[in-house]
C-alpha positions in Angstrom: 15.6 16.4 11.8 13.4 14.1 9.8 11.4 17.1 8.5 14.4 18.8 7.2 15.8 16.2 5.2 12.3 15.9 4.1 12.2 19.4 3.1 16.0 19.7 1.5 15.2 16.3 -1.0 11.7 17.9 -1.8 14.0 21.0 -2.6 16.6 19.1 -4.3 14.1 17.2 -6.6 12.5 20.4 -7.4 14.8 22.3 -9.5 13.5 21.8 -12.7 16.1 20.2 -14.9 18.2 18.3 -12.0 16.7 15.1 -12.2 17.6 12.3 -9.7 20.7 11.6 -10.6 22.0 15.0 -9.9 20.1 15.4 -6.8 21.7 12.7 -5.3 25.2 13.8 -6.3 24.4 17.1 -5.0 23.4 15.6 -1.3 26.1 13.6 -1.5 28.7 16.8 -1.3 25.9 18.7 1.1 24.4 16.0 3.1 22.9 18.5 5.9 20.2 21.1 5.5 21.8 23.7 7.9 25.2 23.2 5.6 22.8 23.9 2.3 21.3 27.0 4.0 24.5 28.4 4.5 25.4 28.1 0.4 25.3 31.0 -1.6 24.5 30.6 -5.3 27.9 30.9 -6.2 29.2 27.8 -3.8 26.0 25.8 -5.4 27.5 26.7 -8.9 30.6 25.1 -7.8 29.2 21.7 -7.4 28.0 21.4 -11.1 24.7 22.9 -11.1 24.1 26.0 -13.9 23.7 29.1 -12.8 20.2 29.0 -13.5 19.6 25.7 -11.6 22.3 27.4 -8.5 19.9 30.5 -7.8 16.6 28.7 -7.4 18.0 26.2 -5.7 19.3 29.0 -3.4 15.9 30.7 -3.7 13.9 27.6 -3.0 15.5 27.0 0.2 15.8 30.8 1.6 11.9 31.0 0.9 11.3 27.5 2.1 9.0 27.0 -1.5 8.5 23.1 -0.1 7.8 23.4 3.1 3.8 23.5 3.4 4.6 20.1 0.9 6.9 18.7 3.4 4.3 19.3 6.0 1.8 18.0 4.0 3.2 14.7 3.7 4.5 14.2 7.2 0.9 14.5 8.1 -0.8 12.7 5.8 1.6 10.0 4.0 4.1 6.7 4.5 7.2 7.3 3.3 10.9 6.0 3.7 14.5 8.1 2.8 17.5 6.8 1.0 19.2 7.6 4.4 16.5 5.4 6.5 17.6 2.2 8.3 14.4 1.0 6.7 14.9 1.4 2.8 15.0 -1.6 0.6 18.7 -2.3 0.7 17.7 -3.9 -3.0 17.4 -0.6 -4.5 20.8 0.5 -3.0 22.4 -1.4 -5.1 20.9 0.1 -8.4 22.3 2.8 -10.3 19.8 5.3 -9.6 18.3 4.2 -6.5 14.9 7.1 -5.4 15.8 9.2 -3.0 12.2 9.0 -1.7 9.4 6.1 -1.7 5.8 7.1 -0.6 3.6 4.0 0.1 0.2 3.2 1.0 -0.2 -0.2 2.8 2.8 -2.4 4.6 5.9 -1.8 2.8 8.6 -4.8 4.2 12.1 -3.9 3.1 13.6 -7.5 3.7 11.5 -9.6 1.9 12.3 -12.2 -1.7 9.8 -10.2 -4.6 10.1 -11.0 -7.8 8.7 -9.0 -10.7 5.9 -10.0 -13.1 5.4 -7.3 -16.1 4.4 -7.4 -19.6 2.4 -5.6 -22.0 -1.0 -3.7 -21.8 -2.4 -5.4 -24.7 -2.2 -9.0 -24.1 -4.0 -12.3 -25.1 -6.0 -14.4 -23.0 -2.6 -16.9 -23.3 -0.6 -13.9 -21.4 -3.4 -13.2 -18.9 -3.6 -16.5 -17.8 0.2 -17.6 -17.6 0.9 -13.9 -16.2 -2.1 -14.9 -13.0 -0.8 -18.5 -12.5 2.4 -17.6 -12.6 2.0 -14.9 -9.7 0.0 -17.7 -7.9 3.0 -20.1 -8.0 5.2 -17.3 -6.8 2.9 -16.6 -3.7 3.3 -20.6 -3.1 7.4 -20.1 -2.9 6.8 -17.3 -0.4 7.5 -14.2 -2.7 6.1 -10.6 -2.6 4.7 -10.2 -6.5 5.6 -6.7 -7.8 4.7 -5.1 -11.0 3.3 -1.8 -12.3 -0.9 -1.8 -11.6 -1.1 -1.4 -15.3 -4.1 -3.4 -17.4 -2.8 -6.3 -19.1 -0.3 -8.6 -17.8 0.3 -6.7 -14.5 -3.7 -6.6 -13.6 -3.4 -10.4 -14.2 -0.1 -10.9 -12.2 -1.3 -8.6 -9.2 -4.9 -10.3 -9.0 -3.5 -13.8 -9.2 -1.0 -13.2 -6.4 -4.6 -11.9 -4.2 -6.2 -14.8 -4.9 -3.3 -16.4 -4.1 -3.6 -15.1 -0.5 -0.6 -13.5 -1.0 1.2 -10.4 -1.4 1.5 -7.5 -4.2 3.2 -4.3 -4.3 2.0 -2.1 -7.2 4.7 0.6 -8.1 3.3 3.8 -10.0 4.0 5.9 -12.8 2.1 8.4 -11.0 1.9 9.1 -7.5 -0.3 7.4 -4.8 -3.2 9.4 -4.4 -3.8 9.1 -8.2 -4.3 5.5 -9.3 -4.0 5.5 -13.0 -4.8 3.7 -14.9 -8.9 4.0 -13.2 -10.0 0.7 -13.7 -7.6 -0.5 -10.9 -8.8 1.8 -8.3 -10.3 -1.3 -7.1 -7.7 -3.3 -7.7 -5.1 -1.3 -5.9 -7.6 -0.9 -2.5 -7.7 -4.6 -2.3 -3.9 -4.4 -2.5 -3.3 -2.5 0.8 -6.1 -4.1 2.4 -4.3 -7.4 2.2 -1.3 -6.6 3.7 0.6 -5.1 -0.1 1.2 -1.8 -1.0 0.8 0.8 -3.6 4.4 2.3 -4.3 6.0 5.5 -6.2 8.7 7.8 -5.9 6.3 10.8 -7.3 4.6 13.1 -5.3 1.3 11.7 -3.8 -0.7 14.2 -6.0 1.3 13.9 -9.0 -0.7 12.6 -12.1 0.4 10.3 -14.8 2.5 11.0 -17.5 4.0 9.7 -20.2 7.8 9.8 -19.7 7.5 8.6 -15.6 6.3 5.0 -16.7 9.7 4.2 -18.2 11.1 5.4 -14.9 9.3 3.9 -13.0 11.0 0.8 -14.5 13.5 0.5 -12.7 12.1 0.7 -9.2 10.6 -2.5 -10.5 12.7 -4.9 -10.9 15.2 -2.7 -8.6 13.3 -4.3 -5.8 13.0 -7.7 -7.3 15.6 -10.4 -7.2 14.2 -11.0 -10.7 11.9 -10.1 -13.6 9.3 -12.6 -15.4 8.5 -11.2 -18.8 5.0 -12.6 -19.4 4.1 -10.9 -22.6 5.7 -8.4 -24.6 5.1 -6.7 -28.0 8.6 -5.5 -30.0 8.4 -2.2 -28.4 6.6 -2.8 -25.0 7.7 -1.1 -22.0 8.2 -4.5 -20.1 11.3 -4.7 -22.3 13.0 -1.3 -20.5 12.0 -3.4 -17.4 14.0 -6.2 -18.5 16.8 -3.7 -19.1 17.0 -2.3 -16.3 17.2 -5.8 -14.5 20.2 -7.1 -16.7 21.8 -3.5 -16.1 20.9 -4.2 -12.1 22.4 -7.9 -12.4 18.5 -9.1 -11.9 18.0 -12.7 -13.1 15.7 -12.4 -16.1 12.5 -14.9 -17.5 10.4 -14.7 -20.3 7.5 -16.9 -21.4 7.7 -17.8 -25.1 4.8 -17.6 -26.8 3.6 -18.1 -30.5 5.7 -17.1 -33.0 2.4 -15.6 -35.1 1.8 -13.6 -31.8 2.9 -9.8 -31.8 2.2 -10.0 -28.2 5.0 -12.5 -28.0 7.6 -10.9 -30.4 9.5 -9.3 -27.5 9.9 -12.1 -25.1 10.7 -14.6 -27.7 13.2 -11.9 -28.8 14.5 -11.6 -24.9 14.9 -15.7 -25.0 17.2 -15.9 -28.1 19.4 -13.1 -26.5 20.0 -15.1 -23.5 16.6 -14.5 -21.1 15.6 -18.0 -19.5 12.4 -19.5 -20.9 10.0 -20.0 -18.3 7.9 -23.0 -19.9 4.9 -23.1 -18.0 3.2 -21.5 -15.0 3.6 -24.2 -12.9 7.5 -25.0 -13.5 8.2 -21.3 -12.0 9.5 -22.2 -8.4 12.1 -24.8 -10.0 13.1 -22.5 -12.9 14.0 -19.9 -10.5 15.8 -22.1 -8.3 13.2 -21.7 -5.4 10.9 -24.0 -3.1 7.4 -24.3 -2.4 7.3 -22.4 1.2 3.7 -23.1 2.3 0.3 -24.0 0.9 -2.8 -22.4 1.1 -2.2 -21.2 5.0 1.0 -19.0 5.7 3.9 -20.0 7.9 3.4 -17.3 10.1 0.1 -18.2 11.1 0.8 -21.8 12.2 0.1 -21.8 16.3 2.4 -23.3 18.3 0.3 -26.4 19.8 3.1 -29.4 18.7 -0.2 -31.0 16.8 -0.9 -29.0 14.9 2.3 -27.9 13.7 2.9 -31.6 12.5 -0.3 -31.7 10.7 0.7 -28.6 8.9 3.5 -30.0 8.1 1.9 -33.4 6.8 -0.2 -30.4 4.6 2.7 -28.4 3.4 4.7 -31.7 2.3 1.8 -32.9 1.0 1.2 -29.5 -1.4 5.0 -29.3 -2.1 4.6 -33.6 -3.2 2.0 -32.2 -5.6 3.5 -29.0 -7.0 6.9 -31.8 -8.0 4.6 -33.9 -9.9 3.4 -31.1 -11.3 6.8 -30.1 -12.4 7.6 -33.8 -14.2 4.5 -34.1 -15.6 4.2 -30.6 -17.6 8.3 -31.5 -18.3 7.6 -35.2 -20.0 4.7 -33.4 -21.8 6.4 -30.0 -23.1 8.5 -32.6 -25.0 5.6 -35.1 -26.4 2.5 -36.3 -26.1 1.9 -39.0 -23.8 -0.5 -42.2 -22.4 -1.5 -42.4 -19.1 1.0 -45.8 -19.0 3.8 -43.7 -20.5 3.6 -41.2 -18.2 3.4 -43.8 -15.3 6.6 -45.5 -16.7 8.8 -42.4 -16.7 7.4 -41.2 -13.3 8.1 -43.9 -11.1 11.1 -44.4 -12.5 11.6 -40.9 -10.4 10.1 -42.9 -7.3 6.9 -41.2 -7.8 4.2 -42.5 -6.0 1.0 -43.7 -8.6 -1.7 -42.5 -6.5 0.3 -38.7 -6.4 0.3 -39.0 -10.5 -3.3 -40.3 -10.8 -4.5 -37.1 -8.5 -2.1 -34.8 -10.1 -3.6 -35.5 -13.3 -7.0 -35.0 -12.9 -6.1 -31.6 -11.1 -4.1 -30.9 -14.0 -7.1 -31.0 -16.3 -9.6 -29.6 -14.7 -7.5 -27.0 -14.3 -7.5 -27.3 -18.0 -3.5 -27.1 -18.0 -3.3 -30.3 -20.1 -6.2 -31.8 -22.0 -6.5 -35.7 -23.8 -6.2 -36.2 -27.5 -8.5 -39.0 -29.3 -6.3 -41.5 -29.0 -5.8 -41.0 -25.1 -2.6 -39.5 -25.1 -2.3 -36.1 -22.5 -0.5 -32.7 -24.0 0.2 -29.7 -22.7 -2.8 -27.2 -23.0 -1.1 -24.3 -25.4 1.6 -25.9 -25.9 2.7 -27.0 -29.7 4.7 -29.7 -30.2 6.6 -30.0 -34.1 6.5 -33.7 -33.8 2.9 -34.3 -33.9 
């Protein structure tokens, strides 16, 4: 059964000029194989198709044309149906959700993802706010997804690894063929740490142009939202961000210097509405999220009652940390501050001054603020008008 509704989508999705959308439509008036054997050009004609499009779809399935591909990839390939029990139930909800996802790694269809995309051709600014923010994502328990391109989505995907957390890469091309090279790497270490390496291709299709924009929309399809690191004026992140306002995705940008080409997009994104993402380290509390674990998962706690409470001491005291992080970077976004000024506004919060003290020396040698002359702490890349 599994192999025939293998073979009739392979054979649906190749009759050239139907495209997804129509292929979908179509099994959705002749959901069973045996019922599409029994169709004659003629009845095929009837439910939209051309004539042209009627007869080799007719001829594709009397000479079984996809079969040895069908057999092909139940021997040797992952992959999940629109129809499975086990298909994202994220991408059901999109417009044009793929009828077929081929995967190498672990592929979990109930998990919270969010996406992190942005252009090829970024700055060492986008690079590094794409990789912390991935790492801050990993922290509030989330699968990072973007697109294995170089760029922002290298940056996203290798800070979510070092992270000790979990990526899914989806292609423009399919999963045998890693494109662009560079990443082959990149994408190994991927599935061998529990991500995956996604596309709705073919495994042995390569890459071209017009499948990236496609791609798109699996994306932030199985995201609950899309961070728009960096993005020229004409970057594909931006048909990302489409496609997730189109999908009723929450969407972020990072704003970025107004001199900055790479930047002209998501600064563009924020005055139409997008939510400015102000700093890596402000992501779990811009999204409305929580800090799930530190630096060892939840699932690997053991059950021994002592040691679950000194994981716990850990993971409140990493989610303590993260909070100061928060109100510091937030006092300093707005101005530059002393030490003493700083102190005064955070225990007002009930902050507790040895937290701050620690906090701030993590902070810069981390080198996410730095110290002016006259003592006073900013925000590293930040620009304030009123100094």
């Amino acid at each position: 059964m599994r192999e025939l509704q293998l073979l009739y989508w392979l054979t649906l999705l190749g009759v050239t000029g139907l495209g997804v959308t129509k292929a979908r439509e179509i099994h959705r008036k002749v959901p069973d194989y045996a019922l599409a054997m029994d169709y004659r050009s003629e009845d095929w004609s009837a439910c939209g198709l051309t004539d042209e499009q009627a007869q080799a779809l007719r001829h594709a399935l009397v000479q079984g044309l996809h079969r040895n591909d069908a057999e092909r990839i139940l021997k040797h390939y992952q992959f999940i149906m629109e129809e499975d029990v086990e298909y994202p139930a994220a991408l059901r909800e999109i417009q044009t959700p793929p009828p077929l996802l081929f995967y190498q790694g672990r592929f979990v269809s109930n998990e919270q993802r969010v996406a992190v995309v942005g252009t090829r051709k970024c700055t060492a600014y986008g690079k590094r706010a794409a990789f912390e923010t991935a790492q801050m994502l990993v922290h509030g328990d989330c699968c990072v997804v973007s697109g294995l391109a170089l760029g922002i989505d290298r940056a996203a995907h290798r800070g979510a690894l070092l992270a000790h957390g979990r990526t899914y890469a989806v292609l423009g091309s399919g999963i045998d063929v890693i494109y662009p090279a560079q990443n082959q790497e990149l994408a190994k270490q991927i599935i061998e740490t529990g991500g995956a390496v996604i596309s709705e291709f073919l495994p042995w299709t390569g890459p071209e142009r017009y499948r990236f924009p496609q791609r798109n929309r699996i994306i932030s399809g199985l995201s609950k939202a899309v961070i728009i690191v960096e993005a020229g004026a004409k970057s594909g992140a931006l048909i990302t961000s489409a496609f997730a306002l189109e999908q009723n995705r929450d969407v972020y940008a990072i704003p970025g210097s107004v001199f900055s080409l790479s930047s002209a997009g998501t600064n563009e994104l924020i005055s139409q509405g997008a939510t400015p993402l102000l700093h890596p380290a402000l992501t779990l509390s811009t999204l409305g999220m929580q800090v799930e674990h530190g630096l060892i998962c939840a699932s690997e706690r053991r059950d021994d009652p002592v040691i679950q409470r000194k994981q716990f001491v850990e993971d409140q005291e990493v989610e303590d940390i993260v909070q100061v992080e928060q109100l510091i970077i937030r006092e300093l976004a707005a101005a530059p501050m002393l030490y003493e000024e700083l102190l005064m506004v955070l225990e007002a919060d009930n902050t507790c001054t040895q937290s701050i003290h620690t906090v701030i020396a993590l902070l810069e040698i981390r080198q996410v603020i730095g110290r002016e002359l006259d003592g006073r702490y900013y925000l590293i890349g930040h620009t304030n008008l009123s100094t």
